[in-house]
N, C-alpha and C positions, 0 to 999 in steps of 0.2 A: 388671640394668644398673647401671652403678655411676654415682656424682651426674656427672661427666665427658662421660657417652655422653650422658645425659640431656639435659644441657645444650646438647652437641653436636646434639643432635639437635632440639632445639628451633630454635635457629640455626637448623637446614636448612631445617625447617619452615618458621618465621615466613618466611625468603628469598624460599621456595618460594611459600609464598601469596602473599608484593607483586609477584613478579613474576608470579604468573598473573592478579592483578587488572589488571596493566597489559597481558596482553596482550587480557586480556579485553575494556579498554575500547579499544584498539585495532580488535577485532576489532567493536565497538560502531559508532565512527566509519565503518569499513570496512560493513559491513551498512547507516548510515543514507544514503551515498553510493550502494550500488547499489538502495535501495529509491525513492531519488530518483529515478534514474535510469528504474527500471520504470514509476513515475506516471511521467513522463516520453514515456515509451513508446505507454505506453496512451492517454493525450492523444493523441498524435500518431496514434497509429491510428484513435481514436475518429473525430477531426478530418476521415480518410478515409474514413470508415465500413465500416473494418475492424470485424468482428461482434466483441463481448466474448467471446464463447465460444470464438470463434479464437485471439482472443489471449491469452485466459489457457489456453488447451492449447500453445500454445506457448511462453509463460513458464512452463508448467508451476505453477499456482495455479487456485486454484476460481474460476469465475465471480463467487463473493460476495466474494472477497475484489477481484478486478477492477474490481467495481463501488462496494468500499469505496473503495478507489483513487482513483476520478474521481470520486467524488462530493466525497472530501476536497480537491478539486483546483476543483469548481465545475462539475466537467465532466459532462454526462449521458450515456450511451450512445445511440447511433443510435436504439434503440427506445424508450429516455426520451422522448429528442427528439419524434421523431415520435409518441407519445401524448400530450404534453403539447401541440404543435401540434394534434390531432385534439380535444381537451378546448379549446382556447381557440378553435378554428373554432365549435367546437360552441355553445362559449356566446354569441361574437358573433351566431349563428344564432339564438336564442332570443330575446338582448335585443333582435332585429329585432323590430318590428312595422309592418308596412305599412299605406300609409295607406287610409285609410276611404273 
């Protein structure tokens, strides 16, 4: 290759790389928007007590990642919920004692 092509060709390169970083991060923005969107989703199912496993076969994602979802949301799933009500029933039940 003579110094010319080389040169040329670098050009192309270096081009070729800024704009794949820009579409990159494009495609960055675009992916943080519909993962929004999914927590989103799952909130609002959980909210109904639509089951995790439902919905993440229908969004097509593992149950762990479902539950990574709402939990980074605040949000427990149906059967959080309701074990963590059975654990706080339970201990209210305990710290009873009737009187003598």
């Amino acid at each position: 290759m003579s110094d010319t092509s080389w040169e040329t060709e670098r050009e192309v390169v270096s081009a070729r790389l800024r704009e794949n970083r820009e579409r990159r991060g494009l495609l960055e923005e675009k992916t943080q928007e519909i993962r929004a969107e999914l927590r989103d989703l799952l909130v609002r199912g959980s909210n109904v007590a639509v089951d995790v496993a439902e919905m993440a076969r229908l969004a097509g994602i593992s149950r762990d990642t479902a539950h990574r979802y709402l939990r980074e949301t605040g949000q427990l799933s149906r059967r959080q919920r309701h074990a963590a009500n059975k654990e706080e029933k339970d201990a209210q039940q305990i710290d009873y004692c009737p009187p003598d």
